[in-house]
C-alpha positions in Angstrom: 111.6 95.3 160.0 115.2 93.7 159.6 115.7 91.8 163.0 119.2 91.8 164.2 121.0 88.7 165.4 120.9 87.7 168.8 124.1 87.2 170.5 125.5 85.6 173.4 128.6 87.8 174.8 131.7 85.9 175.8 131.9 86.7 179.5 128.2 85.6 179.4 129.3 81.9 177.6 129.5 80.6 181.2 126.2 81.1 182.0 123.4 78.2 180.5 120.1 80.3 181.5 121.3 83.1 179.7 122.4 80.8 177.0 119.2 78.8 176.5 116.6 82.2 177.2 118.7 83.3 173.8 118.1 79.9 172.4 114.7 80.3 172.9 114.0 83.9 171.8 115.7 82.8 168.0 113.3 80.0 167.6 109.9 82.2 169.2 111.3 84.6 166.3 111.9 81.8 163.5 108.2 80.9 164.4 106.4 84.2 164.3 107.9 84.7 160.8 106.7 81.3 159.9 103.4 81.8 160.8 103.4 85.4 159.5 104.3 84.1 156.1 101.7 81.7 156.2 99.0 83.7 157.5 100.3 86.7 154.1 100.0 83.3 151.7 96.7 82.4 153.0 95.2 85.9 152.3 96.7 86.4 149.1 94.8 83.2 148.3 91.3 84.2 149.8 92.3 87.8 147.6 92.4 85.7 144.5 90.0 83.4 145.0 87.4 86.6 145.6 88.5 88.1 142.6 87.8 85.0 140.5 88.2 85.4 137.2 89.6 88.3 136.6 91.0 87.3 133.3 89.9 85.1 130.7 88.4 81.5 131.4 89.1 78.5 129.0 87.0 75.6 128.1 88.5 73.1 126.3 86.2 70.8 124.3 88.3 67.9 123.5 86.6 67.5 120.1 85.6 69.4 116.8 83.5 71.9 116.6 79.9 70.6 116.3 79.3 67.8 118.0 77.6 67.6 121.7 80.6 68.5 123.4 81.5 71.6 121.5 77.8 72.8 121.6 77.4 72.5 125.3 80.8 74.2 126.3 80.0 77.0 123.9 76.5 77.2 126.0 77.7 77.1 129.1 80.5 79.6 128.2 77.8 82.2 127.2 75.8 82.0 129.9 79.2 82.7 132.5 79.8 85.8 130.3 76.6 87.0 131.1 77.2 86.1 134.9 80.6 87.4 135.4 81.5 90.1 132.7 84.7 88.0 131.8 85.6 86.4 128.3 85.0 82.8 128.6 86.0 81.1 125.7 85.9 77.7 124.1 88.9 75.7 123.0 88.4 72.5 120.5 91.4 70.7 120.5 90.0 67.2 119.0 91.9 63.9 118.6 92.6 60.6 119.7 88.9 60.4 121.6 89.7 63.0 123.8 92.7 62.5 124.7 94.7 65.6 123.3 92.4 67.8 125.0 92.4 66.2 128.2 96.3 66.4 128.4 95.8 70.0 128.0 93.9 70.4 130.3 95.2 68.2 132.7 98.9 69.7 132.7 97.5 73.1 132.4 97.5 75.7 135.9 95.3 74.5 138.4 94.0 78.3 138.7 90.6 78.0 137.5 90.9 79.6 134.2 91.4 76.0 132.4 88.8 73.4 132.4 88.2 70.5 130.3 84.5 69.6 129.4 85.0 65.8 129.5 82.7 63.6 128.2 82.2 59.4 128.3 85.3 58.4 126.3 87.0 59.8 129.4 86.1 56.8 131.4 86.9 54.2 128.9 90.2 55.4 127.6 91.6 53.8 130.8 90.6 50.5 129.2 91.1 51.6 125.7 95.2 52.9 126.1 97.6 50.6 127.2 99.2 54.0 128.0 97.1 57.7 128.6 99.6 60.6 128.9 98.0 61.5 131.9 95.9 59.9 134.9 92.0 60.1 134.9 91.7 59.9 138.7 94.7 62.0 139.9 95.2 64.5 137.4 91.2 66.5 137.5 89.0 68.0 140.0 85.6 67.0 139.1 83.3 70.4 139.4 79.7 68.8 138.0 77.8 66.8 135.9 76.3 68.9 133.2 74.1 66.6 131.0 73.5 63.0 129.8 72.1 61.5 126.5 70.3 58.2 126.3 71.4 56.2 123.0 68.3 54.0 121.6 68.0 50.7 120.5 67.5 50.8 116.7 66.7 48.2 114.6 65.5 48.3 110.8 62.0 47.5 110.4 63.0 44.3 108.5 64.0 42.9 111.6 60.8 40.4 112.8 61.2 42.5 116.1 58.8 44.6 118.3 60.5 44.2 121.6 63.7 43.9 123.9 62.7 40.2 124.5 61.5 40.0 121.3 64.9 40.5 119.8 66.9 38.8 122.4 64.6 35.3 121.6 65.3 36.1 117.9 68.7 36.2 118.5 69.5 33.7 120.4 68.1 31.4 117.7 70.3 33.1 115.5 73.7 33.4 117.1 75.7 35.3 115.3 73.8 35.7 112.4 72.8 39.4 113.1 74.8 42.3 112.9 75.0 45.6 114.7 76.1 48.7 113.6 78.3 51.2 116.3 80.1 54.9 115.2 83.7 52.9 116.2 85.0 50.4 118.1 84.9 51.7 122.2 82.7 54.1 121.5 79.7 54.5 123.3 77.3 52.7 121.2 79.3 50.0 120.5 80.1 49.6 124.6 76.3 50.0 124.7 75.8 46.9 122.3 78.8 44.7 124.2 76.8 45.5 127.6 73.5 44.8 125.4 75.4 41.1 124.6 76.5 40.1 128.1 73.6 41.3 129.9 71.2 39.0 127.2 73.5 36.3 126.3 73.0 37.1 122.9 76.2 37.0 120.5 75.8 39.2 117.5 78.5 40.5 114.5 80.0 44.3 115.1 79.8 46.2 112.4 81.8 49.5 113.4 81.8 52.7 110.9 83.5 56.2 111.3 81.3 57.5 112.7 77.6 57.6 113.9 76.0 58.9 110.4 77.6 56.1 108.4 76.6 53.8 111.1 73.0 54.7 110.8 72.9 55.7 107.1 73.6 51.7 106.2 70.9 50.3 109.1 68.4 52.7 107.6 69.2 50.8 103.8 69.1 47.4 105.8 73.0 46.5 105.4 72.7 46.2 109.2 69.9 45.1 111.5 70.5 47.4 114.6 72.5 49.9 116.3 72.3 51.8 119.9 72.1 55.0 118.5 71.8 58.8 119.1 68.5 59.4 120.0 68.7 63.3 118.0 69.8 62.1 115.1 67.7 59.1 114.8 64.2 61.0 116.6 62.9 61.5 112.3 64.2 58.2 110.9 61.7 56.6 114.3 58.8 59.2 113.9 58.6 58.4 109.7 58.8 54.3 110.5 62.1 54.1 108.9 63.4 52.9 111.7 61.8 50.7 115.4 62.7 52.1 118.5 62.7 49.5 121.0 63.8 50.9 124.3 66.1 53.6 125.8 69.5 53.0 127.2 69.2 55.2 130.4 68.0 54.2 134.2 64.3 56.2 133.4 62.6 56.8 130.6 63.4 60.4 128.1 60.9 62.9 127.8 61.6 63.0 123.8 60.2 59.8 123.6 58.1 59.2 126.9 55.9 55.7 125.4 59.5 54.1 124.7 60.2 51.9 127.7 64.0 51.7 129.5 66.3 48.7 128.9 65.9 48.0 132.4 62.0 47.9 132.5 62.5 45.4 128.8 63.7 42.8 130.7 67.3 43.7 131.8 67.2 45.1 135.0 70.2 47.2 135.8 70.7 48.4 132.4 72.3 51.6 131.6 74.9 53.7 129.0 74.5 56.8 128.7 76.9 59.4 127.1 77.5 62.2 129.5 79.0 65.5 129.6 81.0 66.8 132.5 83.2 70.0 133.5 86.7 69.2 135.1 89.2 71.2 136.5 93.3 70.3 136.3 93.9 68.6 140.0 94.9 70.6 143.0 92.5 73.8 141.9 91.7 75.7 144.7 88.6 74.2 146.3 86.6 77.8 146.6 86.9 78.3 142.8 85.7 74.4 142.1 82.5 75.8 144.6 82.2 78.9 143.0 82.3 76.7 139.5 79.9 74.1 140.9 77.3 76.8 142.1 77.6 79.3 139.0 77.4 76.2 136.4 73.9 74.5 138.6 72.5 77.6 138.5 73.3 78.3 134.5 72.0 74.6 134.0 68.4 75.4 135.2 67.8 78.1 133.0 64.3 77.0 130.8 66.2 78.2 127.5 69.3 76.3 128.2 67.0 72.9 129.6 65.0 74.0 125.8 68.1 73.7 123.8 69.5 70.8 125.3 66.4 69.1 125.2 67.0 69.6 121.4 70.2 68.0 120.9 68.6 64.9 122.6 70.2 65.8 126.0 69.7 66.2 129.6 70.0 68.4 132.2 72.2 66.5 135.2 74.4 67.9 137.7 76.0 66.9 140.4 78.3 67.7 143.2 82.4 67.5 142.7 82.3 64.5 145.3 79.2 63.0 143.3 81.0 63.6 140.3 84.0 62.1 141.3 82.1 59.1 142.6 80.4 58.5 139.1 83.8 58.8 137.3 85.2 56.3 139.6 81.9 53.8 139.0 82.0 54.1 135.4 85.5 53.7 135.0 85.3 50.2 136.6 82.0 49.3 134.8 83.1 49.7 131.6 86.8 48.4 132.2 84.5 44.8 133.1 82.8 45.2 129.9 86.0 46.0 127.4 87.9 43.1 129.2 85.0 40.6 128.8 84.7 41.2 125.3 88.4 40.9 124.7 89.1 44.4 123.0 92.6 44.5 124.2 94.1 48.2 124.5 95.7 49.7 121.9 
């Protein structure tokens, strides 16, 4: 309904109560229609939000296809086809550690049909990038945690070496003399290694390769002495004695290798560096549809044949609320930023 204008007549004009009563029947009318369009916005949103996703769902995996990252999305994205009858589908778009998919993501709708499954390069980039095309605590809505793998502490059997302290008395005899192998400079095993050297006082020689199977192809021959490596990859080089595990890198011990004591329990309390997986939404998604996310993805993550598969890529199941998320983001972001900057890797 078209409401017409309210006038004051001329021979009225004289009058202020008449005047003002008119006054204040255009602004009860301005307000109504206010609130009316408010109230139409807020249950078109509660319409959408209930029919969420009615359309297709992307996950982009900000690396090639393969690795951890692409593995789990491709999971995850499975199991919410079987949930919601809806296409989910996964989206590698590797490069620059994560960082093309991330801008992606993070400049993409915030409708909940793009999210980013980030994982622990997205925390040191920050430190890494004197510039990141996008910023890591603005720009995403955390939804959860979805898993965690523990590096190991590898060293070749050459190495005179049963222990944590073992090796940080050896070293520290040796300063300098023994050299580590990592998959790349501010990667997670070398940041594992640089938090290794402050932690222990121990100053050692980086070695960094392209990648982790170079890394650990040249400790196994002995042209390095150790390396904080993927426990997966290296769980039959440490079964056949080609390799000494010494302890794991996360806060409590894996269930892969149960007898292999923590970093923390070895004599460094406090220890831990972890790669992790997490799902991200682009900032300002509506909070229902992070929920919904958060609840659907939980739920998915318990599942024994998904908790069986990761178990098999060396992972672990972890999630989290978006606020617990957000909190851990925040955490690591500033741990790590401590360790790049003591070390003096100066961003590129």
């Amino acid at each position: 309904m078209v409401r017409k204008p309210i006038r004051v007549a001329a021979r009225d004009a004289q009058h202020p109560g008449l005047i003002e009563q008119a006054r204040s029947m255009k602004r009860t009318a301005v307000i109504c229609g206010a609130v009316a369009a408010i109230a139409m916005g807020n249950a078109n949103a509660n319409t959408n939000t209930d029919n969420y996703p009615s359309r297709t769902v992307r996950i982009i995996a900000p690396i090639a296809p393969g690795g951890g990252t692409d593995i789990l999305s491709r999971i995850i994205a499975q199991k919410l086809y079987e949930s919601w009858k809806q296409v989910v589908q996964v989206d590698n778009r590797p490069g620059a550690g994560g960082i093309i998919g991330s801008e992606l993501a993070a400049k993409s709708a915030p409708d909940g049909y793009t999210l980013l499954m980030a994982f622990t390069s997205h925390v040191t980039n920050p430190s890494l990038q004197s510039r990141l095309p996008y910023d890591t605590l603005v720009d995403f809505a955390p939804i959860t945690m979805v898993a965690v793998i523990p590096n190991v502490l590898l060293v070749h059997p050459s190495l005179p070496v049963r222990s944590v302290r073992d090796l940080i008395a050896f070293a520290r005899t040796r300063p300098g003399d023994i050299n580590y192998a990592s998959s790349g400079t501010g990667t997670a095993t070398h940041l594992a290694a640089l938090l290794f050297s402050s932690m222990s006082g121990v100053i050692m020689e980086h070695v960094p390769y392209r990648g982790g199977a170079p890394a650990l192809y040249d400790l196994l021959g002995g042209q390095v002495s150790l390396m904080f490596g993927n426990m997966a990859s290296s769980m039959a080089h440490i079964r056949s004695g080609r390799l000494r595990a010494l302890a794991v890198t996360s806060a409590r011990r894996s269930a892969a290798l149960p007898g292999l004591p923590t970093m923390a329990e070895s004599g460094l309390p406090g220890f831990e560096a972890m790669g992790w997986f997490a799902l991200l939404a682009p900032a300002k998604t509506p909070g229902q549809v992070i929920n919904k996310l958060n609840s659907e993805i939980v739920a998915i993550l318990q599942h024994p044949d998904v908790k069986e598969r990761l178990h098999g890529l060396g992972a672990e199941v972890m999630t989290s609320t978006p606020a617990e998320l957000n909190d851990y983001i925040r955490a690591d972001i500033a741990k790590w930023a401590k360790v790049i900057k003591a070390a003096g890797i100066k961003p590129e």
